[in-house]
C-alpha positions as CSV (number, residue, x, y, z in Angstrom):
1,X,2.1,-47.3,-13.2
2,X,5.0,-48.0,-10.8
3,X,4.0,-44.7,-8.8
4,X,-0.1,-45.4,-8.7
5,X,0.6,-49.0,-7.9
6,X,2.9,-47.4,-4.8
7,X,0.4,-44.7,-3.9
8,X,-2.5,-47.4,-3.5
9,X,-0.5,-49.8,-1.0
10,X,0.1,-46.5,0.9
11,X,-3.5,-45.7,1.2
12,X,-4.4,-49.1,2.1
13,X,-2.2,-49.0,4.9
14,X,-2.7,-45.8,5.7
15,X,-7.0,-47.5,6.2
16,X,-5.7,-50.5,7.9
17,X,-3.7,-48.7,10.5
18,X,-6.8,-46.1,11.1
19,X,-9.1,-49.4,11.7
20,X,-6.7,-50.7,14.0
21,X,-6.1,-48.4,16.3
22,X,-9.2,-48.9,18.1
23,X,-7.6,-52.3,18.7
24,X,-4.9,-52.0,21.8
25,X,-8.1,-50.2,24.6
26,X,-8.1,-47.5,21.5
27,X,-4.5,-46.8,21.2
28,X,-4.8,-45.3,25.0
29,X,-2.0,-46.2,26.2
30,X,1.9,-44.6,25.8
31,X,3.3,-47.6,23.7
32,X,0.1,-47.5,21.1
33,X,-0.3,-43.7,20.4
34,X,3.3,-43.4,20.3
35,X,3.4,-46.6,17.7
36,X,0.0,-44.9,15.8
37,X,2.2,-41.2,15.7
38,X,4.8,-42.6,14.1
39,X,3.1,-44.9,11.6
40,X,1.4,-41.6,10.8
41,X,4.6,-39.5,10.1
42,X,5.8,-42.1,8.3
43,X,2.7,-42.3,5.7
44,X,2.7,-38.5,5.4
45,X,6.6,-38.3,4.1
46,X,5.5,-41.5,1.7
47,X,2.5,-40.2,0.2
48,X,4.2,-37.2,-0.4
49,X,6.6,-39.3,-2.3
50,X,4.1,-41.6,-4.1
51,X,1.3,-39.1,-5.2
52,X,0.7,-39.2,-8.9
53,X,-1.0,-36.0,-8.7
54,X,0.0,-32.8,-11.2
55,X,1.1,-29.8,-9.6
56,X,-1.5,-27.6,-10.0
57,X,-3.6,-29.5,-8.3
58,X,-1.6,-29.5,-5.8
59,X,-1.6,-25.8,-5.5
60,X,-5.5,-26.1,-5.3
61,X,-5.5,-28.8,-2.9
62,X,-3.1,-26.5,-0.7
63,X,-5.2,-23.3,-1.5
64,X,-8.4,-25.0,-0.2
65,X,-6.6,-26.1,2.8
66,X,-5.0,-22.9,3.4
67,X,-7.5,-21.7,6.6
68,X,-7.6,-25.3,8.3
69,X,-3.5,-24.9,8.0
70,X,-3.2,-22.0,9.7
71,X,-5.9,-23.2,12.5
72,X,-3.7,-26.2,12.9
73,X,-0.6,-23.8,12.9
74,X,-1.7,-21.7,16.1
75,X,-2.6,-24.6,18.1
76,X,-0.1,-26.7,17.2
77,X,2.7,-23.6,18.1
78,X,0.4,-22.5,21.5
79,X,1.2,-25.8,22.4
80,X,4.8,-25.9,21.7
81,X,5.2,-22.6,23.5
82,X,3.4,-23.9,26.6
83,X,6.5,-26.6,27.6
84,X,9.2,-24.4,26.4
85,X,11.0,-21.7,28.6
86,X,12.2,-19.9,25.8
87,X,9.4,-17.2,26.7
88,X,9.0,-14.3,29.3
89,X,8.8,-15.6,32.9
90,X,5.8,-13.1,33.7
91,X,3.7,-16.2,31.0
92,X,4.7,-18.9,33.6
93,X,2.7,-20.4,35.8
94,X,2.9,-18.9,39.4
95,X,3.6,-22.4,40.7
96,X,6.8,-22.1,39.6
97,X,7.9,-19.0,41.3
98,X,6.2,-20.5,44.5
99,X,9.0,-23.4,44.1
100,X,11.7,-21.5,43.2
101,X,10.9,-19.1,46.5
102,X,10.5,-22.2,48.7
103,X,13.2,-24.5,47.7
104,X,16.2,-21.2,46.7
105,X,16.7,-23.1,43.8
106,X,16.4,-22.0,39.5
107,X,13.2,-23.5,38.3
108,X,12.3,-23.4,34.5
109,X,9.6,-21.3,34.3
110,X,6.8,-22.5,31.5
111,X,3.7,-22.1,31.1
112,X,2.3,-25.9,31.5
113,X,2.6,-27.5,35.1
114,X,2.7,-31.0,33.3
115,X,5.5,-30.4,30.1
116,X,5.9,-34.4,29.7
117,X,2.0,-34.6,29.2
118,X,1.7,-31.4,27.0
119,X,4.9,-32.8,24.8
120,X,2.6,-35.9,24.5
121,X,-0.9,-34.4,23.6
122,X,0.7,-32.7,20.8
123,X,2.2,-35.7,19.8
124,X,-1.2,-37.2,19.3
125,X,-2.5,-33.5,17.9
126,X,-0.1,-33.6,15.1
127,X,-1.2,-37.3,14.3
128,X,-4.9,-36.4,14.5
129,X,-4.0,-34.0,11.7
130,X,-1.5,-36.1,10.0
131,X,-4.6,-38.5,9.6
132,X,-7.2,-35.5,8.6
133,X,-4.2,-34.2,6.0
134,X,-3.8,-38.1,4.6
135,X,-8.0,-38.8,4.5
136,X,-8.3,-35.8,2.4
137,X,-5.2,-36.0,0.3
138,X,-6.5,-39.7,-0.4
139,X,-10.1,-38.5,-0.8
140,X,-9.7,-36.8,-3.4
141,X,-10.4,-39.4,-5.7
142,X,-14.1,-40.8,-5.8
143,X,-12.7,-44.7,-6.0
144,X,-10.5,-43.9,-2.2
145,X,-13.3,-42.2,-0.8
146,X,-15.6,-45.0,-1.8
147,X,-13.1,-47.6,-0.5
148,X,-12.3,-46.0,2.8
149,X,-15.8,-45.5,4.1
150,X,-16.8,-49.1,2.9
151,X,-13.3,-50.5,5.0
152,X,-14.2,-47.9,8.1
153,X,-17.8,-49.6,7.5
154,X,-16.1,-53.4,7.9
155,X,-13.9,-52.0,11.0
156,X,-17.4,-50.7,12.5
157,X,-19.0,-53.6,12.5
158,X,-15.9,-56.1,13.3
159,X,-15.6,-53.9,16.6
160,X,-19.2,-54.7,17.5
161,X,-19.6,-58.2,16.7
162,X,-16.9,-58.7,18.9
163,X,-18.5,-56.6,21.5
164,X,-21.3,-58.5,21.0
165,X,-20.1,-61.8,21.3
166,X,-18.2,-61.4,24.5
167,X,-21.2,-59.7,26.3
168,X,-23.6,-62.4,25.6
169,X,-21.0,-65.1,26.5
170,X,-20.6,-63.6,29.8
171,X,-16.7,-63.0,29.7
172,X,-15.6,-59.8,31.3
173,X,-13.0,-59.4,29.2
174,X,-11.0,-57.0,26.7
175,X,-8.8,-58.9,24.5
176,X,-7.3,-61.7,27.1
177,X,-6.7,-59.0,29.9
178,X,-9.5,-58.8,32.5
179,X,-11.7,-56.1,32.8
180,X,-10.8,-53.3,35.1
181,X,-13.7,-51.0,34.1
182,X,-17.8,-50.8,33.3
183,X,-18.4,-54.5,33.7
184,X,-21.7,-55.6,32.2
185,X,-21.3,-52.6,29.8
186,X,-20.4,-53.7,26.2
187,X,-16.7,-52.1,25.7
188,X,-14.8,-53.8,22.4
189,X,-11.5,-52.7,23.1
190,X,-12.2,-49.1,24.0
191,X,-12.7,-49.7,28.0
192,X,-14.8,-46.9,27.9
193,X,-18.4,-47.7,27.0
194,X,-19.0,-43.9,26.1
195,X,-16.2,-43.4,23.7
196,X,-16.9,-47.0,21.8
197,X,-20.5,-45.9,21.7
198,X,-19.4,-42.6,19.7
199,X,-17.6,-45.1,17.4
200,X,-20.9,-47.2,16.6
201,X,-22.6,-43.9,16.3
202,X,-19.8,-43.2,13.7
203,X,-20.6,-46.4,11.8
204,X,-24.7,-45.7,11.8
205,X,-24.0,-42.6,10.1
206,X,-22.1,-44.0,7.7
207,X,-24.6,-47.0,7.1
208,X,-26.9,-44.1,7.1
209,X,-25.2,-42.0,4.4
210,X,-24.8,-44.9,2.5
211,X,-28.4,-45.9,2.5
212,X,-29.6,-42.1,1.4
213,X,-27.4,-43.0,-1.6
214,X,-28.2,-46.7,-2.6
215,X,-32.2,-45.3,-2.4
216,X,-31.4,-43.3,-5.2
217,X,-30.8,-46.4,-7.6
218,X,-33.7,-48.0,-6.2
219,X,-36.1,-45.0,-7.2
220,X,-35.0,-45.1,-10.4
221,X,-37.2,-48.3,-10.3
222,X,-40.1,-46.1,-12.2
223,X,-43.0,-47.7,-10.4
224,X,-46.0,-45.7,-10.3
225,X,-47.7,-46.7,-7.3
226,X,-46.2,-46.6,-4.5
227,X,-47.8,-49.7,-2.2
228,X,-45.2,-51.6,-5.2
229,X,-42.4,-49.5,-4.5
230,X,-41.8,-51.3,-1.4
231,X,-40.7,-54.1,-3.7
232,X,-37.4,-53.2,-4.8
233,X,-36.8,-51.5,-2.0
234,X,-37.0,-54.3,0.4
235,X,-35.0,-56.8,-2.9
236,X,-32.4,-54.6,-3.4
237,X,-29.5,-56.2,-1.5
238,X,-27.2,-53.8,-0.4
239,X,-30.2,-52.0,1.4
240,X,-31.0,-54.9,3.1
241,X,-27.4,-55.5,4.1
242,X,-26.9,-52.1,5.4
243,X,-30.1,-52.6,7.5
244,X,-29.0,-55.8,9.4
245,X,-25.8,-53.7,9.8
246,X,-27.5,-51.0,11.4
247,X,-29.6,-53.3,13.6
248,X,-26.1,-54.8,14.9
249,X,-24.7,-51.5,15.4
250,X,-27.6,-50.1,17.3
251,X,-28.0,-53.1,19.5
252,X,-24.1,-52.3,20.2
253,X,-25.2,-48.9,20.9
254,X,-27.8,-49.9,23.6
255,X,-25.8,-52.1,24.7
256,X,-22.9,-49.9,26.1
257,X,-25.8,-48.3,28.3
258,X,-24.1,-44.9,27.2
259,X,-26.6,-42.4,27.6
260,X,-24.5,-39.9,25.9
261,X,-23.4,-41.7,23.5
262,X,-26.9,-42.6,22.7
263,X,-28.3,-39.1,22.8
264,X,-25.7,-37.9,20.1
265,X,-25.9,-40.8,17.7
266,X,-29.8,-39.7,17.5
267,X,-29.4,-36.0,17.1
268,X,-26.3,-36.3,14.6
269,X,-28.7,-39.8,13.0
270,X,-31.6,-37.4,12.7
271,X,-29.5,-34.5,11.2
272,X,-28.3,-36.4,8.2
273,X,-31.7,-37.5,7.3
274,X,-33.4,-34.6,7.9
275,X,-30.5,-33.0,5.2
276,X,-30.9,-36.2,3.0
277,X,-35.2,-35.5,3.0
278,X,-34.3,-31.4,2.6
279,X,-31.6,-31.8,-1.0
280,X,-33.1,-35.1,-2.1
281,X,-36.2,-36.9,-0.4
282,X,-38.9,-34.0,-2.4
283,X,-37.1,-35.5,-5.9
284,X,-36.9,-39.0,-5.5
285,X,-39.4,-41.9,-4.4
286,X,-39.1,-44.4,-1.7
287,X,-37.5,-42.2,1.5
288,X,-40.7,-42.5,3.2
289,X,-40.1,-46.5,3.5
290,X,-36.7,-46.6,4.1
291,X,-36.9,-44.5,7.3
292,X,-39.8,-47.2,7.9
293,X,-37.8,-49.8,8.0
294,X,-34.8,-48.0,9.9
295,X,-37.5,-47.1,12.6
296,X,-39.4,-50.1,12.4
297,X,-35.7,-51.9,13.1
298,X,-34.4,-49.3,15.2
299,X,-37.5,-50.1,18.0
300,X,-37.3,-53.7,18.1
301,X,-34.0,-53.6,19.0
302,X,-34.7,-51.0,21.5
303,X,-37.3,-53.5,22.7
304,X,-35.1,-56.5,23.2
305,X,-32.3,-54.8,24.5
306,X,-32.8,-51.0,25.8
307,X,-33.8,-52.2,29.4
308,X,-30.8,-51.2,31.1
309,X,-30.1,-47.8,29.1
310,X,-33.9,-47.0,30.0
311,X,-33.2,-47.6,33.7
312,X,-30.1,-45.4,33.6
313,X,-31.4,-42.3,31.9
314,X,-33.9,-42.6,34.5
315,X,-31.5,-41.6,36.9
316,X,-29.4,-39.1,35.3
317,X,-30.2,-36.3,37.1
318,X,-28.7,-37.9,40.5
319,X,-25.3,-38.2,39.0
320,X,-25.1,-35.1,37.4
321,X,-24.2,-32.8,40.5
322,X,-20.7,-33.8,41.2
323,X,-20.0,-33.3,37.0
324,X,-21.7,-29.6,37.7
325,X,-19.6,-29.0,40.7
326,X,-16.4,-30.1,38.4
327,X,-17.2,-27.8,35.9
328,X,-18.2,-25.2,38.0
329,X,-14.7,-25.3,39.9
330,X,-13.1,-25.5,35.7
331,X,-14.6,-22.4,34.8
332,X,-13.2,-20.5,38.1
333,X,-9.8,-21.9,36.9
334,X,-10.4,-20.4,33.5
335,X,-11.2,-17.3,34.8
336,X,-8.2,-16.9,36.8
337,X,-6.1,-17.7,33.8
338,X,-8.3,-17.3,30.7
339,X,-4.9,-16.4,28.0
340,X,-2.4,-18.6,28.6
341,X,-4.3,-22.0,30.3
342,X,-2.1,-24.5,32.2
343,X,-0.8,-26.3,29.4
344,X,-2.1,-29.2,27.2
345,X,-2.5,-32.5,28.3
346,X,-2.1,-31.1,32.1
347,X,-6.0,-31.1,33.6
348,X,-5.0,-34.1,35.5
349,X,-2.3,-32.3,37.3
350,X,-3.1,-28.6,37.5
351,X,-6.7,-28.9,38.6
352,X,-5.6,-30.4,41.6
353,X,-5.1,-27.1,43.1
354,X,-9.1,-26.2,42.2
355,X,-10.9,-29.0,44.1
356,X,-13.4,-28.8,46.6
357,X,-13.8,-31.1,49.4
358,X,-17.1,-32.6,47.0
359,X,-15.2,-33.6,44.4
360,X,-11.6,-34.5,46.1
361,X,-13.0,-37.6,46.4
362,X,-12.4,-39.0,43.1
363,X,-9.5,-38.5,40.6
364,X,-10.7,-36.3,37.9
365,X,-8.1,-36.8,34.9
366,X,-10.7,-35.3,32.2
367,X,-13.3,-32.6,33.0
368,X,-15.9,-34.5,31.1
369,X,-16.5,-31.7,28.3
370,X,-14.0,-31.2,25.8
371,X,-14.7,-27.6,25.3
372,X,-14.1,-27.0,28.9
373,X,-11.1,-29.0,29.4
374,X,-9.4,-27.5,26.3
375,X,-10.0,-24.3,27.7
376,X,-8.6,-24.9,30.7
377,X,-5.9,-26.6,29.2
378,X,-4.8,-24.2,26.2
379,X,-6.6,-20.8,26.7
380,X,-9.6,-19.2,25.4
381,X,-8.4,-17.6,22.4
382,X,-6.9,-21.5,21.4
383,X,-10.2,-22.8,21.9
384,X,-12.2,-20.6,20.2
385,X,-10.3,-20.9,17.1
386,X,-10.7,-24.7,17.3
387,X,-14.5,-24.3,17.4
388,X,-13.8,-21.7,14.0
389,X,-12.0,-25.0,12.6
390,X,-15.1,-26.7,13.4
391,X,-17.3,-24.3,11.5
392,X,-15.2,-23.9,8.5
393,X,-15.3,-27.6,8.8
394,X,-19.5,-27.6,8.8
395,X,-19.1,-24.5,6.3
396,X,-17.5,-26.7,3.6
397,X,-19.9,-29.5,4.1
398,X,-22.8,-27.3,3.5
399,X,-21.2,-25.3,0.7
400,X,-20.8,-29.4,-1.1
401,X,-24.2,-30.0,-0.5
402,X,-25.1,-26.9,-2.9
403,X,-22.6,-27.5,-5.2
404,X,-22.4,-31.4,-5.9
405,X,-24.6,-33.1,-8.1
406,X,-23.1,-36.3,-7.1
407,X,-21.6,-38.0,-3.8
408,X,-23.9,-35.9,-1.7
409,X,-23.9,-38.1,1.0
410,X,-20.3,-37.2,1.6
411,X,-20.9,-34.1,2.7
412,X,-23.9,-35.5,4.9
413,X,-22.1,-37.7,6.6
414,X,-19.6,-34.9,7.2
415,X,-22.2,-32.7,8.5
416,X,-23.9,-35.7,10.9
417,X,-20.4,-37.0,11.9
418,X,-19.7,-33.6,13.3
419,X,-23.0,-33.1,15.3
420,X,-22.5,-36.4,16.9
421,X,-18.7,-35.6,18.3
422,X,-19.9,-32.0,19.2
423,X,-22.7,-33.2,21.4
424,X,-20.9,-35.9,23.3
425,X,-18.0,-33.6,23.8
426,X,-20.6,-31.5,26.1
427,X,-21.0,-34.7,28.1
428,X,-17.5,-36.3,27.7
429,X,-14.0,-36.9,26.3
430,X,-14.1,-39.2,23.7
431,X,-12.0,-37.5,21.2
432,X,-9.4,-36.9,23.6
433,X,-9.0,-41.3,23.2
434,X,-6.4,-41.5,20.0
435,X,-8.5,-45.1,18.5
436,X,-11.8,-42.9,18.2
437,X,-10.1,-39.5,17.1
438,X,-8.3,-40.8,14.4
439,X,-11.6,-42.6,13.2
440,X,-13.3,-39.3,13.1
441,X,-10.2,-37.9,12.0
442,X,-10.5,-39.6,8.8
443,X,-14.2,-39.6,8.4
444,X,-13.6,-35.6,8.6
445,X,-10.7,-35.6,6.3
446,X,-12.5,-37.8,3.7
447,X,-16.2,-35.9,3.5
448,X,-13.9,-33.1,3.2
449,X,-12.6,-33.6,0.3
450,X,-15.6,-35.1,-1.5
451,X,-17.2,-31.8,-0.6
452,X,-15.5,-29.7,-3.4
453,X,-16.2,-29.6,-6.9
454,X,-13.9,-32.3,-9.0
């Protein structure tokens, strides 16, 4: 009793610390991912400690985990190899030999031009996956899985009604410090409208998922015509809940005038129901009127408060030269060094060396796509077994879907929540911001493991 009693308070501080690292600008910031990495560690060597679990399910746990592992393995060492000078000198950067021929002096030669900043980014790696690793671990049992996607849900929508209530009251503020960035943009904490807007996109999906599921009780409501169905629908009141929810998380949405952000909540949004219609909607009544109502909500509040995003997808097309010019100039510096990359954490520093006069004009810390940047930053090879991650990751979800008879919208949600991040990392970097990663991270971790058999 001791040990389960232990093993609960770690998962609910393992959720807790999750839903508040959005809180310091998204845990962006040395002291906060540094704090969020260690809490993490920490929780890893105590659930290890605390789990009640037999052994040989363990074993399975591990045996089902075995290919992410490995993933997680090669990028994690590529990364450690890239700051250390334990390696042939001909796998360094030529930088180095430039110095070392300028100055007559013995320079370390490694393969990252920024060490401190790849040191750091797998700093935050190993959390991301400390947080995937505890979600699933957790997860495993249907009452955790349950309780962390109904407290992610209560983080969700904190986030925005705080949003929400410092945009209307006019102050430009995030916390008590002044805003520095995207003023008139709803923010939260996360100074960056685009990667809070993937974190409301997060929480629609999971409103989403969970209103697939509640339907399901509602049909059982064996009314035979359907004009009546409506009924119990529109009484039940956890439907109704989740759908002022959603209308508070998609006037959020509009809100941040994110057009990316936007554009990928409705793609991954429109997955998950079109899944939820494919495995359910031809076996049970009522799906018909609930995407009614979501639509029916979902353009009202694009009525009252899409103005702004309107006006700026408008012009999208005059802003997007300088990113192609960017990722033109990226994909040069790939080329030229397509194995071993510059190091992690590094773009800041090493593409420097690859701007045009176009683009010198502004500091370009982030490439503005993830699958670029990475690239750049890691290698090829690294990157392309982080996209296999990604599909064994999409694999599994699908595979659930087949094989569950209950919890489906686990799985779902796991599929949707994918789409989303995958599509705004074509247009930005929001999981490269630790408060928004880690979210995903354990939205990832917990589909995951409610996407096996029991």
């Amino acid at each position: 009793m001791k040990s389960n009693f232990a093993y609960k308070c770690c998962f609910w501080v393992f959720v807790i610390t999750v839903l508040l690292a959005p809180l310091p600008f998204a845990s962006n910031r040395p002291w906060s991912w540094s704090l969020l990495s260690s809490l993490i560690g920490i929780l890893l060597i105590l659930e290890s400690i605390f789990n009640p679990v037999e052994l040989h399910k363990h074993r399975i746990f591990i045996r089902r985990m075995a290919f992410g592992i490995c993933i997680w393995f090669i990028v994690v060492m590529w990364s450690f190899i890239q700051q250390c000078s334990l390696f042939p000198s001909d796998w360094a950067h030529p930088l180095y030999r430039e110095v070392q021929h300028l100055t007559g002096r013995e320079v370390s030669s490694i393969i990252s031009l920024n060490a401190d900043q790849t040191r750091e980014s797998l700093m935050r790696f190993l959390a991301y996956g400390g947080v995937f690793w505890l979600g699933s671990r957790f997860c495993m049992r249907r009452e955790f899985a349950d309780n962390a996607l109904s407290a992610f849900m209560i983080g969700v929508i904190s986030y925005a009604i705080y949003g929400l209530l410092m945009y209307f009251s006019g102050i430009e503020k995030i916390l008590w410090f002044e805003k520095w960035a995207y003023r008139g943009d709803l923010v939260s904490t996360f100074v960056n409208r685009n990667t809070f807007a993937t974190f409301l996109g997060l929480g629609i999906l999971c409103c989403l998922s969970l209103m697939m599921h509640w339907r399901i009780a509602v049909s059982d409501h064996h009314v035979k015509r359907d004009a009546l169905f409506f009924i119990p629908i529109v009484s039940n009141w956890r439907l109704m809940g989740a759908l002022l929810i959603l209308m508070v998380l998609f006037t959020a949405l509009l809100l941040t005038h994110s057009r990316a952000g936007f554009l990928s909540t409705v793609i991954g949004a429109g997955v998950l129901i079109l899944i939820s219609r494919i495995t359910e909607g031809g076996k049970k009544q009522g799906f018909k009127y609930i995407i009614l109502l979501v639509l029916g909500f979902g353009v009202y509040v694009f009525y009252i408060s899409g103005d702004f995003l309107v006006s700026r997808i408008r012009n999208t097309f005059s802003g997007v030269l300088l990113r192609d010019d960017v990722y033109a100039q990226v994909l040069i510096a790939i080329l030229e060094n397509p194995i071993f990359g510059y190091g992690y954490g590094s773009f800041e520093y090493a593409f420097m060396a690859f701007k045009t006069p176009e683009i010198s004009r502004l500091n370009w810390n982030y490439a503005h796509n993830t699958y670029l940047e990475l690239a750049f930053e890691l290698g090829v090879p690294v990157i392309a077994a982080i996209i296999i991650f990604f599909a064994w990751l999409m694999f599994v979800y699908a595979r659930g879907l087949k094989i569950r008879r209950r919890g489906r919208y686990f799985p779902m949600l796991g599929i949707g929540s994918c789409i989303l991040v995958g599509v705004h990392s074509i247009f930005d970097f929001s999981l490269q911001i630790p408060g928004l990663t880690v979210s995903y991270a354990l939205i990832a971790g917990m589909t995951w493991a409610q996407s096996w058999p029991r």
